[in-house]
VEXBA-566032 format. One record per atom (N, C-alpha, C, O): residue number from 1; chain; atom name; x, y, z. Coordinates in Angstrom, 3 decimals, padded with zeros to 6 digits, m for minus. Atoms other than C-alpha are relative to their C-alpha. Layout:
N
{atom NUM,'A','CA',{X,Y,Z}}
...
//
This chain:
103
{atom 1,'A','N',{000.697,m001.265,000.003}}
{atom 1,'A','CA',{m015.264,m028.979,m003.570}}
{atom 1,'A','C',{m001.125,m000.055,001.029}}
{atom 1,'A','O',{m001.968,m000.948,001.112}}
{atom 2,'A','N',{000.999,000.082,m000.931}}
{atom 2,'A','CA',{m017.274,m027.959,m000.785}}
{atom 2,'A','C',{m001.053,000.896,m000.245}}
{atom 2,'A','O',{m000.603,001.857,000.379}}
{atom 3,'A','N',{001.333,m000.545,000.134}}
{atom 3,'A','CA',{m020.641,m026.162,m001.576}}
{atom 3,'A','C',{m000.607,000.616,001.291}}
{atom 3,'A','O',{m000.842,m000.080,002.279}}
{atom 4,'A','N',{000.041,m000.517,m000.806}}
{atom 4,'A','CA',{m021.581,m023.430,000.461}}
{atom 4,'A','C',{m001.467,001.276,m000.056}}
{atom 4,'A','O',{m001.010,002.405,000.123}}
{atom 5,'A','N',{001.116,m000.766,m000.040}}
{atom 5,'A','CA',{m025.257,m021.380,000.303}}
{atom 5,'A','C',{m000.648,000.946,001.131}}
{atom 5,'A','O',{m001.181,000.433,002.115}}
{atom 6,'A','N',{000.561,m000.739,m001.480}}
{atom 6,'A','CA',{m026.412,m018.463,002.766}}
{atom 6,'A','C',{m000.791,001.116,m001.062}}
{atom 6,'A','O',{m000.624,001.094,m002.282}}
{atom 7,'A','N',{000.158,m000.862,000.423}}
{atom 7,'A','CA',{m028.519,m015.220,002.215}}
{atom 7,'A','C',{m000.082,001.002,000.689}}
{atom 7,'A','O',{m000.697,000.938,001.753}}
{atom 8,'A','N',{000.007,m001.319,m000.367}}
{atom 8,'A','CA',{m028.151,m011.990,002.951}}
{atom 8,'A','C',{m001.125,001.315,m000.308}}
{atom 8,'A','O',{m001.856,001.133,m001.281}}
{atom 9,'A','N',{001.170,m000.542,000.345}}
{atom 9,'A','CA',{m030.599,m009.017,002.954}}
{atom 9,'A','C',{000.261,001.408,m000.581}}
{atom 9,'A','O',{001.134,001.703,000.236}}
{atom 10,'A','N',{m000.343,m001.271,000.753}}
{atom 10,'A','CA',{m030.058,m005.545,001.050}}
{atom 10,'A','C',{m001.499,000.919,000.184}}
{atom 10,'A','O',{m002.679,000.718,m000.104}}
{atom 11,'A','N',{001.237,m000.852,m000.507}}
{atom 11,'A','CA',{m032.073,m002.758,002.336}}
{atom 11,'A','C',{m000.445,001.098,m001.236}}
{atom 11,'A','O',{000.347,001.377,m002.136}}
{atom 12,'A','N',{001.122,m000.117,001.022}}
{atom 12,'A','CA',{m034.689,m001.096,000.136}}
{atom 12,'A','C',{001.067,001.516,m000.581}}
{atom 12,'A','O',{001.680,002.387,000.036}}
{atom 13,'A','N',{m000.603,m001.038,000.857}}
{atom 13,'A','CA',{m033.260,001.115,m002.994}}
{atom 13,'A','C',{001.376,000.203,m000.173}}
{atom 13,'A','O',{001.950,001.180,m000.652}}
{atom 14,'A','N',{m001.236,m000.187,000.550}}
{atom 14,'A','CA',{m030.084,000.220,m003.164}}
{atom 14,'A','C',{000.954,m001.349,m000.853}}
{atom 14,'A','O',{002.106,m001.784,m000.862}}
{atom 15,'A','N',{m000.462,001.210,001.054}}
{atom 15,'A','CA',{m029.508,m002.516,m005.487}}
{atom 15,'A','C',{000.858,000.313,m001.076}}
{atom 15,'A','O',{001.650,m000.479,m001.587}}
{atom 16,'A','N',{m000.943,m000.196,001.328}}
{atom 16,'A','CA',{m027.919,m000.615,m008.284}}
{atom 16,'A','C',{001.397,000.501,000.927}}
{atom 16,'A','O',{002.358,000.101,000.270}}
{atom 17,'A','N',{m001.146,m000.264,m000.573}}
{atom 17,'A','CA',{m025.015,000.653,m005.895}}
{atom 17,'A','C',{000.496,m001.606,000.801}}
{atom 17,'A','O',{001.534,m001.818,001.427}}
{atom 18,'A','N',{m000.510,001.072,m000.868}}
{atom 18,'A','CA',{m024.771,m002.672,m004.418}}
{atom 18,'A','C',{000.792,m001.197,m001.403}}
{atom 18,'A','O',{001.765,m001.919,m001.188}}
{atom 19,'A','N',{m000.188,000.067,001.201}}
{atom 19,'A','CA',{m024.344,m003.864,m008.022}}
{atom 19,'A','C',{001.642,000.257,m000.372}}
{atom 19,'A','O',{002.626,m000.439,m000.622}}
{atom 20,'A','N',{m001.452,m000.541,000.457}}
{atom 20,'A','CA',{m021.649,m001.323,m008.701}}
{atom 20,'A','C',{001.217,m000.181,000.772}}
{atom 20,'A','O',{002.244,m000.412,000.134}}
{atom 21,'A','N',{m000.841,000.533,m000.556}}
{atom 21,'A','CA',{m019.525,m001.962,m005.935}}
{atom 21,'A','C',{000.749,m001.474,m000.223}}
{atom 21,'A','O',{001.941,m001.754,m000.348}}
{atom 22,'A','N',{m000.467,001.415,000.648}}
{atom 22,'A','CA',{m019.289,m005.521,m006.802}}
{atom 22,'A','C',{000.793,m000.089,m001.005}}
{atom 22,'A','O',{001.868,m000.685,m001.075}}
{atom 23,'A','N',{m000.596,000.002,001.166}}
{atom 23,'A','CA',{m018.686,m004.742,m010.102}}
{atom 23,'A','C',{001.643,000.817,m000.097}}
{atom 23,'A','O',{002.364,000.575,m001.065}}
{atom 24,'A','N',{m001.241,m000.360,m000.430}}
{atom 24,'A','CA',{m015.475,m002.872,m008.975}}
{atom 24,'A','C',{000.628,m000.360,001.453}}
{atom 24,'A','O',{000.998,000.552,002.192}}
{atom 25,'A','N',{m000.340,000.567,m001.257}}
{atom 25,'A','CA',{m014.398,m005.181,m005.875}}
{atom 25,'A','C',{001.466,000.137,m000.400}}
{atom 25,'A','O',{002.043,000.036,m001.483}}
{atom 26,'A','N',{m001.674,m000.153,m000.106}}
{atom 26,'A','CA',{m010.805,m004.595,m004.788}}
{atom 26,'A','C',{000.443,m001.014,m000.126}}
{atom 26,'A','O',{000.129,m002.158,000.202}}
{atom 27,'A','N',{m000.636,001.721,000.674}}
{atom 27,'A','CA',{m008.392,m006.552,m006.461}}
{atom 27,'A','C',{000.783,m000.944,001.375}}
{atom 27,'A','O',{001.022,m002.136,001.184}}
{atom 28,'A','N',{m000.406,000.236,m001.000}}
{atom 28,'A','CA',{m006.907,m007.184,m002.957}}
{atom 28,'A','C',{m000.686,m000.788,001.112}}
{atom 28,'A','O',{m000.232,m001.711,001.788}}
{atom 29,'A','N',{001.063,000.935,m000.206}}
{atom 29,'A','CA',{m009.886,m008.312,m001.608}}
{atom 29,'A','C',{m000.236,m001.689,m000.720}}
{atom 29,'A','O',{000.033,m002.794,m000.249}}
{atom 30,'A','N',{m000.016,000.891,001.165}}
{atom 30,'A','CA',{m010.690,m010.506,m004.741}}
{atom 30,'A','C',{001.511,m001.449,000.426}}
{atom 30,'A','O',{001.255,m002.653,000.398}}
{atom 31,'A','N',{m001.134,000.645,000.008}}
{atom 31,'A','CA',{m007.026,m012.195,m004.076}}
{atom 31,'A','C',{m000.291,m000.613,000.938}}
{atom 31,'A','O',{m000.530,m001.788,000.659}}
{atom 32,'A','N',{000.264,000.387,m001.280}}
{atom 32,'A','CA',{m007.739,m012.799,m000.218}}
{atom 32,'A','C',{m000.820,m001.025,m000.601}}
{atom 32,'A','O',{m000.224,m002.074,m000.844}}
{atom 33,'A','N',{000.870,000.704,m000.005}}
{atom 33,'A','CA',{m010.885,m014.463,m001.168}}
{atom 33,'A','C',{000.092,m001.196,m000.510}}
{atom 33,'A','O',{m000.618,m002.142,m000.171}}
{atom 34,'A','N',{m000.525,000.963,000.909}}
{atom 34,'A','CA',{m009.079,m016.666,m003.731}}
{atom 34,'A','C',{000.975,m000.935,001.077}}
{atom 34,'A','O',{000.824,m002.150,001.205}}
{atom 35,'A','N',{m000.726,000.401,m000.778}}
{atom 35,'A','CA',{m006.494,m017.306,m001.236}}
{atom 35,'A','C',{m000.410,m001.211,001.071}}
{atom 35,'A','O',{000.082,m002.319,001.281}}
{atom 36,'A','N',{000.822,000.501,m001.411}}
{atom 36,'A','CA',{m008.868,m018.289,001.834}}
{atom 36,'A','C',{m000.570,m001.475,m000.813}}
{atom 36,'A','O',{m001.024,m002.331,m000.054}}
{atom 37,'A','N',{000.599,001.029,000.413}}
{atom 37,'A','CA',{m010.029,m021.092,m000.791}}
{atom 37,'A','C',{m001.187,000.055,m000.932}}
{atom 37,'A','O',{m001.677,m000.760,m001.714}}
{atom 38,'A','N',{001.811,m000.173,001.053}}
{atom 38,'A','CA',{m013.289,m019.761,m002.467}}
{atom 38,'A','C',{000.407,m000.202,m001.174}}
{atom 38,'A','O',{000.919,000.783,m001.706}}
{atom 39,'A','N',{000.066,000.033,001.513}}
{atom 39,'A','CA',{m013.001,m021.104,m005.865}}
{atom 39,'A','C',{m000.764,000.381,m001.179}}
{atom 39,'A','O',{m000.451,000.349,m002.369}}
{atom 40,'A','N',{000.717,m001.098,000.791}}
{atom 40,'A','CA',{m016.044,m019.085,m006.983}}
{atom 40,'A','C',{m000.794,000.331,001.132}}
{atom 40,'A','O',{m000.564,m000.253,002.191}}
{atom 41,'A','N',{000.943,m000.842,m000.644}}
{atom 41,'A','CA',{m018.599,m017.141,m005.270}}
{atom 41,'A','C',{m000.945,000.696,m001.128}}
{atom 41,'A','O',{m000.393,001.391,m001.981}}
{atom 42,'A','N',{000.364,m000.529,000.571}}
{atom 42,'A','CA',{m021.499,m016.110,m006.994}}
{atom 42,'A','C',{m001.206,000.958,001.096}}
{atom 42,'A','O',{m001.119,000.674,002.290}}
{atom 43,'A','N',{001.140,m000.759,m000.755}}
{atom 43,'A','CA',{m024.614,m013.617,m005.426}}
{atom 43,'A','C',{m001.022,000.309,m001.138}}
{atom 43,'A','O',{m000.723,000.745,m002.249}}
{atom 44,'A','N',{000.990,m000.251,000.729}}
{atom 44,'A','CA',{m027.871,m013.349,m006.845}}
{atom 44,'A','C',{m001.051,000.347,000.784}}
{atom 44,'A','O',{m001.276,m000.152,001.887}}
{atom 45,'A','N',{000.815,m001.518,m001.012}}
{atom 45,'A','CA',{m030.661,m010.295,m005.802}}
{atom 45,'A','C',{m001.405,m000.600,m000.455}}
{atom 45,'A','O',{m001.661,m000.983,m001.596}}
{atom 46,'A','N',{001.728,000.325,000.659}}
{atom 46,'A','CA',{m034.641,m011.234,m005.848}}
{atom 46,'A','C',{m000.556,001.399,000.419}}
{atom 46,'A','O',{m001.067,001.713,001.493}}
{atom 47,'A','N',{000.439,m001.655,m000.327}}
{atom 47,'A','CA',{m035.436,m007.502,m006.090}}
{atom 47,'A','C',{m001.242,m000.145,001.038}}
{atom 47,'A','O',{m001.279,000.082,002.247}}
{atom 48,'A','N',{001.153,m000.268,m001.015}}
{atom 48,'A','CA',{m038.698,m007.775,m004.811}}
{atom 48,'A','C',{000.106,m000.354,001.359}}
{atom 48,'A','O',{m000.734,000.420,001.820}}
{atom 49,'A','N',{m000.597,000.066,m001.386}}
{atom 49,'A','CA',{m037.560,m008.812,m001.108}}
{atom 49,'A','C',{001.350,000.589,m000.100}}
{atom 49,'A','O',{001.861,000.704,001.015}}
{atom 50,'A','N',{m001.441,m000.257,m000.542}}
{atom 50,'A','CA',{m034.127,m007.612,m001.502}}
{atom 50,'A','C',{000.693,m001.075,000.554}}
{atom 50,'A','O',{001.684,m000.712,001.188}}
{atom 51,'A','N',{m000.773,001.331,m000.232}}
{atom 51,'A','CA',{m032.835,m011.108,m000.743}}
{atom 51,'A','C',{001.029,m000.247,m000.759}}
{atom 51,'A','O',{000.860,m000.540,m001.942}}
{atom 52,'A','N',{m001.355,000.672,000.617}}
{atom 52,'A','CA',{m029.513,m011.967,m001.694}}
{atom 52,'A','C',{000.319,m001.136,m000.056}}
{atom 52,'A','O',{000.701,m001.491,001.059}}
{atom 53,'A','N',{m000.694,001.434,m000.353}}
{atom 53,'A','CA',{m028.439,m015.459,m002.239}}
{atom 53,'A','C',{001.111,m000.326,m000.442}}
{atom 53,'A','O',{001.098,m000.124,m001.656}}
{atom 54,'A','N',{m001.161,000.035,m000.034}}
{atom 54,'A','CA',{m025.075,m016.273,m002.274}}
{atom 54,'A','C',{000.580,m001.598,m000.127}}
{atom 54,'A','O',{000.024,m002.446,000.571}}
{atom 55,'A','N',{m000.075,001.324,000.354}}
{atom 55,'A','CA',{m023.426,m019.556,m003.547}}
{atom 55,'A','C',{001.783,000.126,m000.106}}
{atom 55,'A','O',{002.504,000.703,m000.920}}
{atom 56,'A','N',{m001.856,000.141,000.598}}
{atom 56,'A','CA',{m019.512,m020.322,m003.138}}
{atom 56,'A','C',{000.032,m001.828,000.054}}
{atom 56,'A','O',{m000.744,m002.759,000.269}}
{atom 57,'A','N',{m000.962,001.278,000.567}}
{atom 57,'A','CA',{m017.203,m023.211,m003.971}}
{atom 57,'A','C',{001.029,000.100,000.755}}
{atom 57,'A','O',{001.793,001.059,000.651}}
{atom 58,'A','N',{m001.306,m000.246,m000.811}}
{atom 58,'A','CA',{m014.694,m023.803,m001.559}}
{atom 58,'A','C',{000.851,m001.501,m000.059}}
{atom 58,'A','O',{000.563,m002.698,m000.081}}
{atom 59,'A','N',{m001.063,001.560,000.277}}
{atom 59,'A','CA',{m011.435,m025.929,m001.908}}
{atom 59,'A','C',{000.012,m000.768,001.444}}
{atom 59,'A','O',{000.115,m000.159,002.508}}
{atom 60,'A','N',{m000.128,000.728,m001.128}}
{atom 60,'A','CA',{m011.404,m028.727,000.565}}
{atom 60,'A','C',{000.882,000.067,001.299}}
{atom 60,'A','O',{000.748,m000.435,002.416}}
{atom 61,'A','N',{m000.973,m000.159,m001.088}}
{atom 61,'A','CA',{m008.495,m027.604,002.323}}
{atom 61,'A','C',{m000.314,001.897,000.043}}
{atom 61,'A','O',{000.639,002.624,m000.236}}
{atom 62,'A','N',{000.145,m001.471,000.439}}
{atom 62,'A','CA',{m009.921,m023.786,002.183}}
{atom 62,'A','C',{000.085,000.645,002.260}}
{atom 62,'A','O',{m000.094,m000.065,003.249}}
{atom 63,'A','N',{000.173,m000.537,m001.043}}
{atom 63,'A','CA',{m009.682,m021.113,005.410}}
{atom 63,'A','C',{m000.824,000.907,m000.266}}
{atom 63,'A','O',{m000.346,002.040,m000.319}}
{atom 64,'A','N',{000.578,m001.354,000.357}}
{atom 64,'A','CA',{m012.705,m019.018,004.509}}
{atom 64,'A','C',{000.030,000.318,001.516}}
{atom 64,'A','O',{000.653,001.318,001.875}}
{atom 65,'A','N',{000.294,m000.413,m001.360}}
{atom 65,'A','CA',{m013.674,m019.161,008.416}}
{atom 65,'A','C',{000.841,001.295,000.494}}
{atom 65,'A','O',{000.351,002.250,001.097}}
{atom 66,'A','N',{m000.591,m000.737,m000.485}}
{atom 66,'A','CA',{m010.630,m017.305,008.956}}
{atom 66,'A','C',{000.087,001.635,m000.566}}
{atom 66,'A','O',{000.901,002.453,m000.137}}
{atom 67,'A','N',{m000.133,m000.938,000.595}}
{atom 67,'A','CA',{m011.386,m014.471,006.790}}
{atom 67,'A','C',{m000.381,001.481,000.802}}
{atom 67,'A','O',{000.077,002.580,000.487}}
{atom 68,'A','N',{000.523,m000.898,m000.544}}
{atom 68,'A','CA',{m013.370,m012.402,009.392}}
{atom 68,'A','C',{000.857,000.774,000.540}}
{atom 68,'A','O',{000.646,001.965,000.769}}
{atom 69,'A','N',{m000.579,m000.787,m000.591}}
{atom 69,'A','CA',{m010.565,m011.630,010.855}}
{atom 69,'A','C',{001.381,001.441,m000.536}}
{atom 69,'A','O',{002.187,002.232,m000.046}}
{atom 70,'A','N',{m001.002,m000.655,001.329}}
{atom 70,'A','CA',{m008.584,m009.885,008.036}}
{atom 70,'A','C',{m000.240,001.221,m000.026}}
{atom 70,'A','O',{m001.416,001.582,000.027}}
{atom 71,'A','N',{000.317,m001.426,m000.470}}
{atom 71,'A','CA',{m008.227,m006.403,008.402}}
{atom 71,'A','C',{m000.790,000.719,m001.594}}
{atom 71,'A','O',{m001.655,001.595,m001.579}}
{atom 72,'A','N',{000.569,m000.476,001.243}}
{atom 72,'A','CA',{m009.074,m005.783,004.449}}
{atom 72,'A','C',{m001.806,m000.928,m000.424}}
{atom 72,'A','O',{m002.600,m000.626,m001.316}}
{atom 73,'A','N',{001.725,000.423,m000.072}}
{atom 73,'A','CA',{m012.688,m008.007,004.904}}
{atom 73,'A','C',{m000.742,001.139,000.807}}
{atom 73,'A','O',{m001.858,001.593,000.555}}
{atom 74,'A','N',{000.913,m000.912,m001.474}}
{atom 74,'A','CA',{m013.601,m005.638,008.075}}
{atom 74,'A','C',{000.046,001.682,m000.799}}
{atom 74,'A','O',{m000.776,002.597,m000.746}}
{atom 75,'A','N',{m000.002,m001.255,001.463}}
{atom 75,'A','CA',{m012.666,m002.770,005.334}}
{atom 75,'A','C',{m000.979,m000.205,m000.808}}
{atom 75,'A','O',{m001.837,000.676,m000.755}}
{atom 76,'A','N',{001.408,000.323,000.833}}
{atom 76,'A','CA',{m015.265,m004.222,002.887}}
{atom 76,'A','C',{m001.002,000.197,001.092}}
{atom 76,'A','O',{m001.699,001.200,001.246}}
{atom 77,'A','N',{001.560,m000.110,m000.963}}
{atom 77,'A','CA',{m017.820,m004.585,005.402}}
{atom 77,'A','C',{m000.690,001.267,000.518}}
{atom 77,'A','O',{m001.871,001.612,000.562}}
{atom 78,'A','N',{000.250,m001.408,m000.033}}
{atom 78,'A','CA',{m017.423,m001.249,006.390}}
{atom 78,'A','C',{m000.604,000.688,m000.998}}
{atom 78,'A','O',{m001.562,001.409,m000.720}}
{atom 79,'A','N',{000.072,m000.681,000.663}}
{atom 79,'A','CA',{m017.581,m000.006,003.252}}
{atom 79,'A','C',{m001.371,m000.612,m001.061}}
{atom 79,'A','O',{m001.719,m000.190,m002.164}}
{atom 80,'A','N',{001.382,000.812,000.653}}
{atom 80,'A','CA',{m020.829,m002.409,002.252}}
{atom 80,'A','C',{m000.887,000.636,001.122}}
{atom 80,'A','O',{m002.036,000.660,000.679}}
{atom 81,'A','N',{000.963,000.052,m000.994}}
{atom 81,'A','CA',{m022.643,m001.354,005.498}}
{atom 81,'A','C',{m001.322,000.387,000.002}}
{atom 81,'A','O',{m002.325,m000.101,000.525}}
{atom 82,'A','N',{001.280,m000.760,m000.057}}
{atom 82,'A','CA',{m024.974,001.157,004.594}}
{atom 82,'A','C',{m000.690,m000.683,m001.232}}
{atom 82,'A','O',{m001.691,m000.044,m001.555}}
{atom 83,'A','N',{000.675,000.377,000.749}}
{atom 83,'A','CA',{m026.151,m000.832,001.947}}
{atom 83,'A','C',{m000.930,m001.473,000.534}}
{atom 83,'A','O',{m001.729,m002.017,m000.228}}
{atom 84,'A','N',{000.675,001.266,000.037}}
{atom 84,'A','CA',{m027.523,m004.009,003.681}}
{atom 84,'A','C',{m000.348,m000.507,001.612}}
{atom 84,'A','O',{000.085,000.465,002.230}}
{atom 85,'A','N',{000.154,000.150,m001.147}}
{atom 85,'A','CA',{m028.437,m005.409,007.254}}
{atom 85,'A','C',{000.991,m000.960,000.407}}
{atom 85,'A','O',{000.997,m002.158,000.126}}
{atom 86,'A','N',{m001.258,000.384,m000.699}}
{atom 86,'A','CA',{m025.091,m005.920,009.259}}
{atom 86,'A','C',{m000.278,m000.533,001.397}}
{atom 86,'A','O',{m001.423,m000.521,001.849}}
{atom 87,'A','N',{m000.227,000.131,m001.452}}
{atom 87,'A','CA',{m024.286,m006.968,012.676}}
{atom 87,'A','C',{000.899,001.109,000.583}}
{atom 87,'A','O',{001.321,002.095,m000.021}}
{atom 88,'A','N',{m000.404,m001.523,m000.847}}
{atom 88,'A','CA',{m022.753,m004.699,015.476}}
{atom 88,'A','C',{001.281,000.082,m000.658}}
{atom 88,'A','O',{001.739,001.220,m000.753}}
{atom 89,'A','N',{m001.568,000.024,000.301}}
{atom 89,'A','CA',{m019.241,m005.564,014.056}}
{atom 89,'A','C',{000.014,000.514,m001.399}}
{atom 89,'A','O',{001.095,000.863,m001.873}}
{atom 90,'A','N',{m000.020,000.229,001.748}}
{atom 90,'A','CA',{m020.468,m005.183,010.090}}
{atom 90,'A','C',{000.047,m000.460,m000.505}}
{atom 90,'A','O',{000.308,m000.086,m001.649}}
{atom 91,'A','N',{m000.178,001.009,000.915}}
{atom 91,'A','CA',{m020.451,m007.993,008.979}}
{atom 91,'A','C',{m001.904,m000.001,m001.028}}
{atom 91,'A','O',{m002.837,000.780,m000.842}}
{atom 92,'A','N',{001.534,000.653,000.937}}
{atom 92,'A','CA',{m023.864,m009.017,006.702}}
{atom 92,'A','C',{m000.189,m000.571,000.999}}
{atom 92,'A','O',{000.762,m000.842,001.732}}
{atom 93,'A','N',{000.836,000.849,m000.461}}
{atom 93,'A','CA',{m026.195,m010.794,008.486}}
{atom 93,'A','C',{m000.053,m001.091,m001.060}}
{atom 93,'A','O',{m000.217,m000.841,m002.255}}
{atom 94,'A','N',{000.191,001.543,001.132}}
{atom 94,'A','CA',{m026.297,m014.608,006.778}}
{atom 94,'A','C',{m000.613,m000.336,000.768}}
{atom 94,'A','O',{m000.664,000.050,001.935}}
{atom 95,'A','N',{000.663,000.718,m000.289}}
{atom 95,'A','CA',{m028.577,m017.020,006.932}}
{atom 95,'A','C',{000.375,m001.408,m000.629}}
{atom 95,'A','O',{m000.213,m001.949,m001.565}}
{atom 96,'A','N',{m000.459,001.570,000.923}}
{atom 96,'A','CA',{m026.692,m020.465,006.051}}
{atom 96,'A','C',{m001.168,m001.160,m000.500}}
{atom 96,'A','O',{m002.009,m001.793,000.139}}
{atom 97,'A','N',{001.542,000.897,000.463}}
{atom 97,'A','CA',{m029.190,m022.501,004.241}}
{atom 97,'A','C',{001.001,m001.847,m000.156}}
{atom 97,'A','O',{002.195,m002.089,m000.332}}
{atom 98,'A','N',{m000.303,000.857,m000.174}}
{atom 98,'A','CA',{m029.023,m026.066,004.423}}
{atom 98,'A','C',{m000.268,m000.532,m001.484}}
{atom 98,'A','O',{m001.071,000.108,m002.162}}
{atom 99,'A','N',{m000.561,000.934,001.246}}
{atom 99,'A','CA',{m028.189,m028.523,001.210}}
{atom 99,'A','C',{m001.340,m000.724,000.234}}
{atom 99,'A','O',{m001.671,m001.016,001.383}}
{atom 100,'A','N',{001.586,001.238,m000.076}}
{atom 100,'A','CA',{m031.939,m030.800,000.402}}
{atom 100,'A','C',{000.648,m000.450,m001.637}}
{atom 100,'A','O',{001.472,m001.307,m001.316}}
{atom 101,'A','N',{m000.127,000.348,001.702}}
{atom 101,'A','CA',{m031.144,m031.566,m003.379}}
{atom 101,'A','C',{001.465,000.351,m000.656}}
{atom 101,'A','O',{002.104,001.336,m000.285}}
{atom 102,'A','N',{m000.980,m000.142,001.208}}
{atom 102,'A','CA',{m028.293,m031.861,m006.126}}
{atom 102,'A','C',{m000.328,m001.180,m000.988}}
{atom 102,'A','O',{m000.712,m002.341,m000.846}}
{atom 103,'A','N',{000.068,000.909,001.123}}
{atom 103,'A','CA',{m028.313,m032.997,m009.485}}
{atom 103,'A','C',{001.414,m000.724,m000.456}}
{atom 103,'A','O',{001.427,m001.509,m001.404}}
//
């Protein structure tokens, strides 16, 4: 299992739609993501900055890298955009954080 931490930023007042989307992610999506290797993914919001932090599990032999190019990710992204600070393409902006500690 490979351990994987970044964060993302969610622009002001929209946390409960960013919420709900999640909470109804396409099952097609969902599958991809399973596929590419992520064995979980979790995201967690620190309202007061709007900081997202994001935590997956990826199988050792996983292709998340290759996910960007998937025509149903570039569909999500689209359809996440106005909720968070993207790049020119749509993707989220991440910030990969580096590993200091495990228990």
């Amino acid at each position: 299992m490979i351990p994987v931490a970044f964060t993302m930023k969610l622009l002001p007042g929209n946390e409960a739609e960013y919420e709900k989307r999640h909470q109804q992610i396409w099952p097609e999506l969902e599958n991809l993501l399973r596929k590419a290797g992520i064995l979980s993914y979790h995201i967690f919001l620190d309202k007061p900055t709007g900081t997202l932090f994001a935590f997956q599990s990826l199988s050792e032999d996983n292709h998340a890298g290759s996910l960007a190019g998937e025509t149903i990710m570039k569909k999500w992204w689209d359809f996440m955009a106005d909720l968070m600070e993207t790049n020119p393409d749509k993707s989220p902006k991440v910030q990969r954080l580096q590993k200091v500690y495990s228990l």
